[in-house]
C-alpha positions as CSV (number, residue, x, y, z in Angstrom):
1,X,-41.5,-12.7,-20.8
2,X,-38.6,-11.3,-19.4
3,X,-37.0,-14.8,-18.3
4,X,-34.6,-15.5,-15.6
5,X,-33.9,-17.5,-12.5
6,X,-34.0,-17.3,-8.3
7,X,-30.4,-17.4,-7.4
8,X,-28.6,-17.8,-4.1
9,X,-27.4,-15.3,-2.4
10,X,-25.8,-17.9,0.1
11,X,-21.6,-17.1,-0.8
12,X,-23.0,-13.2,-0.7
13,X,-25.2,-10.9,-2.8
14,X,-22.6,-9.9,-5.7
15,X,-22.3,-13.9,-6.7
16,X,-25.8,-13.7,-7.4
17,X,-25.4,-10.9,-10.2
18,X,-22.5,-13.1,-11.6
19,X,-24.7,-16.1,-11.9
20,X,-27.2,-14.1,-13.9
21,X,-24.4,-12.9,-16.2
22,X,-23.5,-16.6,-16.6
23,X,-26.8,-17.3,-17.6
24,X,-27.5,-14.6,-19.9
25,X,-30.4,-13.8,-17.7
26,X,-32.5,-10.6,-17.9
27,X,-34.2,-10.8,-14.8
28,X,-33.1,-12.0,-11.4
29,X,-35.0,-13.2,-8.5
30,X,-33.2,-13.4,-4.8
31,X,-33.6,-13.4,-0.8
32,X,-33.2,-10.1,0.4
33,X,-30.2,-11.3,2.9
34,X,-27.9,-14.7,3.0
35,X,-29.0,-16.4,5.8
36,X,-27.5,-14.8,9.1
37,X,-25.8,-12.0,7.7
38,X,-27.9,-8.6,7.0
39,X,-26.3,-5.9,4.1
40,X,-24.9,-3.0,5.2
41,X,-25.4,0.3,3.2
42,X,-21.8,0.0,1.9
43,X,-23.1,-3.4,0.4
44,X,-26.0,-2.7,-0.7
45,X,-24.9,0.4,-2.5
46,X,-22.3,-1.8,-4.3
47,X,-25.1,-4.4,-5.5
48,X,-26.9,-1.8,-6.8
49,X,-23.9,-0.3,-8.8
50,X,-22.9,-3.9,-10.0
51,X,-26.8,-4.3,-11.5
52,X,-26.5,-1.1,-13.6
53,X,-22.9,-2.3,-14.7
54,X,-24.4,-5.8,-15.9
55,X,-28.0,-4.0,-17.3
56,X,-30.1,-6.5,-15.1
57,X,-33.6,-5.2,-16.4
58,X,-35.7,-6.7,-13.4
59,X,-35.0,-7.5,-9.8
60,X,-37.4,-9.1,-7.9
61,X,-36.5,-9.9,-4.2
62,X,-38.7,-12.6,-2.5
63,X,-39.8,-12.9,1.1
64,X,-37.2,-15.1,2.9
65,X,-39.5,-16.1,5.9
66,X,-43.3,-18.1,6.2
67,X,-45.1,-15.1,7.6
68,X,-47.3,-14.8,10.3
69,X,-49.0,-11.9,8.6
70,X,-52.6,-13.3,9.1
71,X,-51.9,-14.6,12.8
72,X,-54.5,-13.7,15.3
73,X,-51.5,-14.5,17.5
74,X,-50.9,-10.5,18.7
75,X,-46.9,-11.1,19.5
76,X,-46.8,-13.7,16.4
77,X,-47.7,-10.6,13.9
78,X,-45.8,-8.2,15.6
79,X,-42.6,-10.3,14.9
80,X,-44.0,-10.8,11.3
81,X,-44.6,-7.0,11.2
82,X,-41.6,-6.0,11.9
83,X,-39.7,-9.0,10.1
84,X,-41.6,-7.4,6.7
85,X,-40.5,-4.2,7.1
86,X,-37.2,-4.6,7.7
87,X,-37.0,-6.9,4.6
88,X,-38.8,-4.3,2.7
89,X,-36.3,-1.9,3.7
90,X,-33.7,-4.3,2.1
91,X,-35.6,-4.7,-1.3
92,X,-35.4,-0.9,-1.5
93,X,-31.9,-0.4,-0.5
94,X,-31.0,-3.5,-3.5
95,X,-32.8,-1.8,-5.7
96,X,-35.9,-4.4,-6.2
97,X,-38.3,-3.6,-8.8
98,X,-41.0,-5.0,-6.7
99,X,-41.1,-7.4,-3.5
100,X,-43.3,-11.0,-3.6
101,X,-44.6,-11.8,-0.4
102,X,-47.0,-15.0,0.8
103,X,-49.8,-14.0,2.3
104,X,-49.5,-16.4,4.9
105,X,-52.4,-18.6,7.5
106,X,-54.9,-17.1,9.9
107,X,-55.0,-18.9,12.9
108,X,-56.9,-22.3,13.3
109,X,-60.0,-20.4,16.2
110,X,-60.1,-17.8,13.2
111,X,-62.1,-16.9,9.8
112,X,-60.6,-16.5,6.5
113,X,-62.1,-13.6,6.5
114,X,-60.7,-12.9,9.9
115,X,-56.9,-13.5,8.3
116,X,-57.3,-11.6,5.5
117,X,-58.2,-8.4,7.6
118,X,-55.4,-8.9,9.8
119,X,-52.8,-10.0,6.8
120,X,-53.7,-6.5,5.1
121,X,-53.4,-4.2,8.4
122,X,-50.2,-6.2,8.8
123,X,-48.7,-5.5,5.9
124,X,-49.8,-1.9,5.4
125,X,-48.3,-1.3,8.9
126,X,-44.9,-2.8,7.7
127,X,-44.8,-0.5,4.6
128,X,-45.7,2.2,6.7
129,X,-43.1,1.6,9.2
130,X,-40.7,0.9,5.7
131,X,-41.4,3.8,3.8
132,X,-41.8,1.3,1.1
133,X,-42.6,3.2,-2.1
134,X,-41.9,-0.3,-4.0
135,X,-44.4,-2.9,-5.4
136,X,-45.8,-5.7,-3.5
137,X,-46.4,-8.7,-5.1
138,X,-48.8,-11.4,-3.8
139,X,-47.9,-15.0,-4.8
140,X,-50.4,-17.7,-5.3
141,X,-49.5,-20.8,-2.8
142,X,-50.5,-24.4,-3.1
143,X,-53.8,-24.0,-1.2
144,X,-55.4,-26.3,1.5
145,X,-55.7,-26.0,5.0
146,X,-55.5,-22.5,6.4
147,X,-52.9,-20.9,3.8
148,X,-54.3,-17.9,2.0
149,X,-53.6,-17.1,-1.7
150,X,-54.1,-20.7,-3.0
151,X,-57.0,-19.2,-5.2
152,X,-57.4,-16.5,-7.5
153,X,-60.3,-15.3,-6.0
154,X,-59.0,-15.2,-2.4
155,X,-55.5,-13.4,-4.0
156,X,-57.9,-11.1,-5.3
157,X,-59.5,-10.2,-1.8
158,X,-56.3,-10.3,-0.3
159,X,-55.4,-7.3,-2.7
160,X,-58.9,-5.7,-2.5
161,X,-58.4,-5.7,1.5
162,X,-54.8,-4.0,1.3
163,X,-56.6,-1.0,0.0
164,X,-55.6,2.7,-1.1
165,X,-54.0,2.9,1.9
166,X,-51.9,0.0,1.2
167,X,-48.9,-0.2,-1.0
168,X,-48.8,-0.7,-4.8
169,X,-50.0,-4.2,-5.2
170,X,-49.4,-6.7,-8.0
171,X,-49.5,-10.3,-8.4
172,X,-46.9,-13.3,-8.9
173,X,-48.2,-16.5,-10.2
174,X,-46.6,-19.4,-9.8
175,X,-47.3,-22.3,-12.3
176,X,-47.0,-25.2,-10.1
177,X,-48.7,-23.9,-7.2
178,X,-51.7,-23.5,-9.8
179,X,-51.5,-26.9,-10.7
180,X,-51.0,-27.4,-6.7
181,X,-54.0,-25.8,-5.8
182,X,-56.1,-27.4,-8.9
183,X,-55.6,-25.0,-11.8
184,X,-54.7,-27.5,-14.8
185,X,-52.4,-25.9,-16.9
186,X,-51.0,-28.9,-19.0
187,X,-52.9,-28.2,-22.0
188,X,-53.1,-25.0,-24.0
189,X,-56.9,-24.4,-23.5
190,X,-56.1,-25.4,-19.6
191,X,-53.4,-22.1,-19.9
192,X,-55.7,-19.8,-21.7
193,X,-58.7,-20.5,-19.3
194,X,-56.5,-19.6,-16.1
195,X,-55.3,-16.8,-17.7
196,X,-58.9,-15.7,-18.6
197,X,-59.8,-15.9,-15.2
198,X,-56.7,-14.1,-13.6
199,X,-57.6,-11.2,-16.0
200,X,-61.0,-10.8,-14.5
201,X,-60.7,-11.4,-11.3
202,X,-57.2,-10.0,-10.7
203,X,-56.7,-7.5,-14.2
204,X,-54.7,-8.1,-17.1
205,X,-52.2,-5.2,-15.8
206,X,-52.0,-6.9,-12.2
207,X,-50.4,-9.9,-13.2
208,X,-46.6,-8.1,-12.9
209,X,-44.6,-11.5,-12.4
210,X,-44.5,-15.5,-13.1
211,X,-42.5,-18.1,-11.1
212,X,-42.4,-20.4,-14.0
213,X,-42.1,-24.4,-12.0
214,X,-43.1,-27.8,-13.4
215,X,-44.4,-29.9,-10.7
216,X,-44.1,-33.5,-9.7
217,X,-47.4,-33.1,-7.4
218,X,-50.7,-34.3,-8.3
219,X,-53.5,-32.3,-9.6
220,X,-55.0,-30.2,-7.0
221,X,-53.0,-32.0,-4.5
222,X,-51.9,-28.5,-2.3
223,X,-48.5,-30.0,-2.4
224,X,-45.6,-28.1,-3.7
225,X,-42.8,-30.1,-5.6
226,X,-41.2,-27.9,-8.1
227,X,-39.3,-29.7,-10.8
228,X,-37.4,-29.7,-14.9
229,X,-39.8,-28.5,-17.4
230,X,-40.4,-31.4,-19.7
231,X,-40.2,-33.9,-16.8
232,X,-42.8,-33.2,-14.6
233,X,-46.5,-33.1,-15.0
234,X,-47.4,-29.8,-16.2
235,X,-45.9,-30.9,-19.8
236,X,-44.8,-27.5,-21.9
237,X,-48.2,-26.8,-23.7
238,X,-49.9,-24.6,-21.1
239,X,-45.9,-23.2,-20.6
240,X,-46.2,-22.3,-24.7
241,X,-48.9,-20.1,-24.0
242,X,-48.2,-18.2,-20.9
243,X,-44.9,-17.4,-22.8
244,X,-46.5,-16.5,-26.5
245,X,-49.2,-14.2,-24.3
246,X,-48.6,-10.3,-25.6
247,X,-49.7,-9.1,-22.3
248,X,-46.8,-10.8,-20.7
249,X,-43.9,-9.9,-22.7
250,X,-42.5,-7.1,-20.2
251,X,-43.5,-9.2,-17.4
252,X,-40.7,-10.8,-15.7
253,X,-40.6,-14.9,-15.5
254,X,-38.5,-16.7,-12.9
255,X,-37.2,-20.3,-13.0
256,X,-37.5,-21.5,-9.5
257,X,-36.7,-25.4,-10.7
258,X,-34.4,-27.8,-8.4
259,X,-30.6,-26.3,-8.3
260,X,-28.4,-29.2,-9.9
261,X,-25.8,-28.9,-11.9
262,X,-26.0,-27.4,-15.6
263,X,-30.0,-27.8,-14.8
264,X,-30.9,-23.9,-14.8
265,X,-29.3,-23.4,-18.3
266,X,-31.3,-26.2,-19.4
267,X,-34.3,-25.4,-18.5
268,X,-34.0,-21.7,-19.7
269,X,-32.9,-22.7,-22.7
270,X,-36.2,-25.0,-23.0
271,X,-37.9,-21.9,-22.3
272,X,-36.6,-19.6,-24.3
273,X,-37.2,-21.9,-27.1
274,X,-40.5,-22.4,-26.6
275,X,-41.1,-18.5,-26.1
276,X,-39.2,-18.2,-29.8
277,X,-41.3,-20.7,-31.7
């Protein structure tokens, strides 16, 4: 994989880039915006000149909001509507390779089926409004209750709903919302039997991106608690895999662990050795 981290774009958008280039990171995942302040073109033309200058390979800019996508709440999707589009905007004015979006929950009177109708009309209409020629990414969440995604077989209708009207549509896997959602990926034949699955129910070339999390959450608990590789409860032999697979070399995988100090060079550099071994 193509490893790197989600930095903060808090103190601005260039401090990001710098914290990649501290971390000798190849790929970078960040919020489209710093909370409260939206980029000007003047800003985003300079982040996208300061990635050439540092040879980022991937950019991957992830949804900043909970979406109301699926809503059966008419005003409720309009505002997520128009929320996505303008973010989508942003992620092609930075320069993202591709944008990773939660599908969202439909609306407790409403079907699953019902929410994922309305998630993909919502979120071709924001690409649409966009002119997003970029790819979206839908990210597995933790599952339970009314949350959409938490399953490979509902991301895969989620996808199959967006259509060839939709935009170009990938997939993000997160490791501990897996594990979250009851996916067991502790063990090496755990790994290699979730991956099986993703490639046919999703497709081997579908699988564009990994948020690479150990977890402190119970087995199929639908609770998300990201933690340090090697000190959670997903253990690094299911990790070995996902990183030794050939199909994901070019794919990019980003640390989302807990932000305390010195802890994202440690855990890339536990993943990057296990990736060498």
């Amino acid at each position: 994989m193509i490893l790197g981290v989600h930095a903060s774009v808090r103190r601005g958008l260039a401090v990001s880039l710098e914290e990649a280039r501290a971390l000798n990171c190849d790929a970078l995942q960040i919020l489209p915006y710093p909370r409260g302040h939206a980029p000007d073109l003047e800003e985003l033309a300079a982040f996208r000149a300061a990635r050439r200058a540092l040879g980022l390979r991937l950019l991957l800019v992830h949804s900043r909001f909970v979406p109301s996508l699926a809503s059966a709440d008419e005003a409720r999707r309009q505002r997520s509507i128009s929320h996505l589009a303008r973010e989508l905007s942003l992620c092609a004015g930075l320069g993202g390779d591709a944008y990773v979006l939660h599908a969202g929950a439909y609306s407790p009177d409403a079907s699953p089926e019902d929410g994922v109708r309305l998630f993909a009309d919502s979120a071709r209409r924001a690409a649409l409004s966009a002119g997003f020629a970029g790819v979206l990414l839908l990210e597995n969440v933790p599952g339970g209750g009314r949350r959409l995604g938490g399953t490979l077989e509902e991301l895969a209708r989620l996808r199959d709903a967006l259509g060839p009207g939709g935009p170009p549509t990938g997939f993000c896997l997160d490791t501990a919302h897996a594990w979250a959602a009851g996916y067991d990926l502790s063990s090496a034949e755990g790994a290699l039997r979730f991956v099986a699955r993703a490639h046919r129910l999703l497709g081997a070339d579908s699988v564009r991106a990994f948020h690479l999390n150990d977890s402190r959450a119970l087995l199929g608990s639908h609770r998300e608690h990201h933690w340090h590789w090697g000190q959670g409860r997903l253990g690094l032999e299911g990790l070995k895999v996902l990183l030794q697979r050939e199909e994901f070399f070019e794919v990019p995988g980003i640390l989302e662990t807990p932000k305390e100090p010195d802890a994202d060079a440690a855990n890339l550099s536990l993943v990057r050795g296990l990736a060498a071994l």
